[in-house]
N, C-alpha and C positions, 0 to 999 in steps of 0.2 A: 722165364721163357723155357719151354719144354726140348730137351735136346733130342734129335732126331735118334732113333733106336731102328733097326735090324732084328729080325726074329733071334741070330745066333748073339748080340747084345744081350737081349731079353733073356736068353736061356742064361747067361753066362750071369747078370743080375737074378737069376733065377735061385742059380746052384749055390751061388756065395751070399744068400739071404738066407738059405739052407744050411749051411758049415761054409763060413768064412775061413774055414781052417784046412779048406783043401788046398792041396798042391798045385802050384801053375803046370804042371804034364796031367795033374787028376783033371782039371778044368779044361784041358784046349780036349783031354780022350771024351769029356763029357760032351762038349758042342762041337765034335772033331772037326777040330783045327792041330797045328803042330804048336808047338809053346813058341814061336816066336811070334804068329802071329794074333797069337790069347793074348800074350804078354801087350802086344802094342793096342790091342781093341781095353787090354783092361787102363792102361797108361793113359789114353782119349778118353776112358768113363771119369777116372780121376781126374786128369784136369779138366774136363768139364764142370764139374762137381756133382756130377748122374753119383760116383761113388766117394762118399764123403771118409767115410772111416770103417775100420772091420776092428769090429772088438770082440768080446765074450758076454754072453750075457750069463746072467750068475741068477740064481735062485735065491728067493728073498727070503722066504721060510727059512732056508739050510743057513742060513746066514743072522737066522733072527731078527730078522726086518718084514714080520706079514704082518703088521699094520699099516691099511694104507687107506689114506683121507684125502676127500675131494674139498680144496678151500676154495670160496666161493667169493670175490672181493667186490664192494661196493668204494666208490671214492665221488668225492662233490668237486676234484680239481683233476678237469680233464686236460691241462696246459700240457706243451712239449717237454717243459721244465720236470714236472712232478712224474711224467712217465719215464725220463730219462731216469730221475733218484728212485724209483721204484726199481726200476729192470738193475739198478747197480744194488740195491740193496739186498736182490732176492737172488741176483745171480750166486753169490757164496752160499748160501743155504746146502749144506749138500742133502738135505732131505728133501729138498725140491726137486723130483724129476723130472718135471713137466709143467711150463709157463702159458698161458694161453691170454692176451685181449681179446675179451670176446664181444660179443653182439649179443642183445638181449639183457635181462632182468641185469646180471652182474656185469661189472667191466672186466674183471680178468679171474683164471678160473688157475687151480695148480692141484698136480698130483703130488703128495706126499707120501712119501715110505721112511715109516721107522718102527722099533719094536715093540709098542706099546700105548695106551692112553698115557703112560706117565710122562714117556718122550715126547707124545705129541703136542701134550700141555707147553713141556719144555721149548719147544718150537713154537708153538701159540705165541706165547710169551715175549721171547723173541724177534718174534714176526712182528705185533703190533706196537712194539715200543722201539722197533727200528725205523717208522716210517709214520710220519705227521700226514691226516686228510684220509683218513680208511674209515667211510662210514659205518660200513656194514658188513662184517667177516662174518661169514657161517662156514660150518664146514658140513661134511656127510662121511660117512665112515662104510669102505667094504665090509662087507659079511662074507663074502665067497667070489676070491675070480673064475668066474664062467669062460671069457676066453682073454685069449692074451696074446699078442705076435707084434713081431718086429718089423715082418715081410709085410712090403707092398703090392697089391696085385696089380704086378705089370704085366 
């Protein structure tokens, strides 16, 4: 369910989609408010869960991690059972950024980042001998991120 937003809300998830790293006096001067009352509009986005976490986002090249593969999963057991052991097996992966059940040709789709075909094999490997009923794993491989963002347009 969608929580009710405020234009100076909106700005305030605007600014901190932008640098999570600014100050509670930089953010109430940005949607001028004074900090006590930033502070209690950002407190109601939090427990809401409008704002879940503020972290740093890192560079994957600077880091040696610019390989990054779209795995593409097929499975013949669509039970409650087997999605449960699925999402526990793949949750530890830390080369899984991104899990998706999707709709269409595959049943679930995941973004991988690691440094290399060799690692990715390594993972491969991993992946399919962790989990019994995976028909049909493909995967696809970046050649170049064209775009990339974190920010939602609210």
């Amino acid at each position: 369910m969608a929580v009710s937003l405020d234009n100076i809300d909106r700005q305030l998830l605007d600014w901190l989609q932008r640098d999570a790293s600014l100050s509670l006096s930089d953010l109430a001067e940005k949607v001028n408010l004074t900090t006590t009352p930033c502070w209690k509009r950002l407190k109601r986005l939090e427990d809401s869960g409008v704002l879940r976490k503020r972290v740093a986002l890192l560079d994957p090249q600077a880091l040696g991690l610019s390989f990054t593969a779209f795995v593409h999963i097929k499975t013949s057991d669509h039970s409650e059972s087997w999605y449960r052991r699925f999402v526990e097996a793949v949750t530890p992966f830390p080369e899984v950024m991104e899990c998706y059940r999707m709709a269409g040709e595959y049943d679930y789709m995941m973004k991988v980042q690691v440094a290399d075909m060799g690692a990715f094999d390594r993972f491969y490997k991993k992946l399919v001998n962790s989990m019994d009923g995976l028909t049909n794993v493909t995967s696809t491989f970046a050649m170049e991120p064209l775009k990339y963002t974190t920010a939602l347009p609210i």
